[in-house]
Phi, psi and omega in degrees: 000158194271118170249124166275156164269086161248134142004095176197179176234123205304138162269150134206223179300311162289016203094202179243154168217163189270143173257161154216088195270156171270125155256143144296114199279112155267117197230207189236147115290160189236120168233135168246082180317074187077016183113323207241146191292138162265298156212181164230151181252170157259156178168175191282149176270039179242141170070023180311339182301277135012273168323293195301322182303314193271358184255008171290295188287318191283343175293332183108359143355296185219163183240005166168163182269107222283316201185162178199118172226155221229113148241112189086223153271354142319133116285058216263123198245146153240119172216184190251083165330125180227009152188170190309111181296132156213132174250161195204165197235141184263185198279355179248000167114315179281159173293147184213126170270172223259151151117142178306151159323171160257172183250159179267150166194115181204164192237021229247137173232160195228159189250157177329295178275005155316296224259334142302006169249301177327297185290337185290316179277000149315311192296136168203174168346276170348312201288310183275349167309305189280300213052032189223043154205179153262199167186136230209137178241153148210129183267137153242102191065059170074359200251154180283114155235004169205171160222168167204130174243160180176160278194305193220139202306326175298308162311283157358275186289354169264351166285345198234019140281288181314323187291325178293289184306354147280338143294350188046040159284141207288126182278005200260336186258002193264116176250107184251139169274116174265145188232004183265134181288173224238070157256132188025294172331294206307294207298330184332297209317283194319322205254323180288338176274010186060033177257147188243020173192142187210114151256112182260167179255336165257212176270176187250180159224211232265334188268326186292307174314284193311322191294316169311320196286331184288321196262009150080018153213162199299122156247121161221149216226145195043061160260099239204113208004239199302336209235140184223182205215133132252132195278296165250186159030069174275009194280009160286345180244051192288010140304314161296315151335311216273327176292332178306334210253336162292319153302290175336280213315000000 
């Protein structure tokens, strides 16, 4: 990822000092669809390939990617288009296309320290460098096969999908890790791409919930060393049942 050196000056107990911190560089893309421009994000300029692929799929566009190539800040995507674009700008600024999730279906169940690992590989460099990005993992069939970091939480999760859908992985088999908190926008992403458990270190809302319970995936949430929340479908974590049930008796 692209990073600058600037200037500035520190307050704290002991007074001011002059500083020099790493920033993260944010710029704009351009995404272009079958020829015709689709929107532009803001976002880190790396791994645009990546980007352009997961914001096809997650959005619900396609169901997978023909080819992507990159000029510049151009993206250009061909994929076999399966509805009508209509776009709408969310509350972070990015694009959202119009229209229900696709629903999930998978039978991949995940453990208690599944789902701590999966939050432990959040964490990335970049991150302790900055403190200026999120960043979205995604495991497949229990292995770490991407990381992605970006300027905006939405991006993550569409670099490390696209990374998947250009790779032909099965996403059905996929658990992806969020460091963004989790509304509507979010788990959509995750449900139009066929991942059936999303774990985040932050909180969800009242609609990311419902929207999860509808499209048939496991959400969870405040996953933070030992303690994590599941929201809908806990039945991928039947280790955790079996404790709920146990704590009943």
């Amino acid at each position: 990822m692209e990073i600058v050196c600037r200037a500035g000056i520190q307050m704290t107990g002991d007074g001011a000092r002059e500083v020099h911190d790493d920033i993260i560089v944010e710029d704009h893309v351009r995404l272009f669809l079958n020829g015709e421009f689709l929107t532009a994000l803001v976002a880190s300029p790396d791994r645009l390939d990546d980007l352009g692929a997961g914001f096809v799929v997650c959005e619900g566009l396609a169901d997978s990617v023909e080819s992507v190539e990159v000029a510049g800040k151009d993206v250009h995507i061909t994929a076999p288009v399966k509805k009508e674009i209509r776009l709408e700008t969310e509350s972070s600024g990015g694009s959202r296309v119009l229209g229900e999730p696709g629903s999930v279906a998978s039978s991949i169940t995940i453990t208690a320290d599944g789902i701590r690992a999966v939050t432990a590989a959040i964490e990335s460099d970049t991150w302790r460098r900055t403190g200026g990005v999120h960043c979205s993992v995604l495991f497949c069939d229990g292995e770490l096969v991407t990381r992605a970091c970006d300027v905006g939480r939405h991006n993550t999760v569409d670099k490390v999908v696209g990374h998947a859908a250009l790779k032909g992985l099965d996403r059905s088999r996929c658990v992806l890790g969020c460091t963004g908190r989790q509304p509507a926008g979010m788990v959509a992403k995750a449900a139009n791409a066929g991942i059936p458990i999303v774990v985040s270190r932050a909180a969800t809302t009242d609609r990311g919930i419902l929207t999860a319970q509808r499209a048939g995936l496991t959400l969870v949430g405040f996953s933070r060393g030992e303690r994590f929340t599941i929201y809908t479908h806990p039945e991928r974590v039947p280790e955790v049942l079996e404790q709920l049930e146990k704590t009943k008796r």
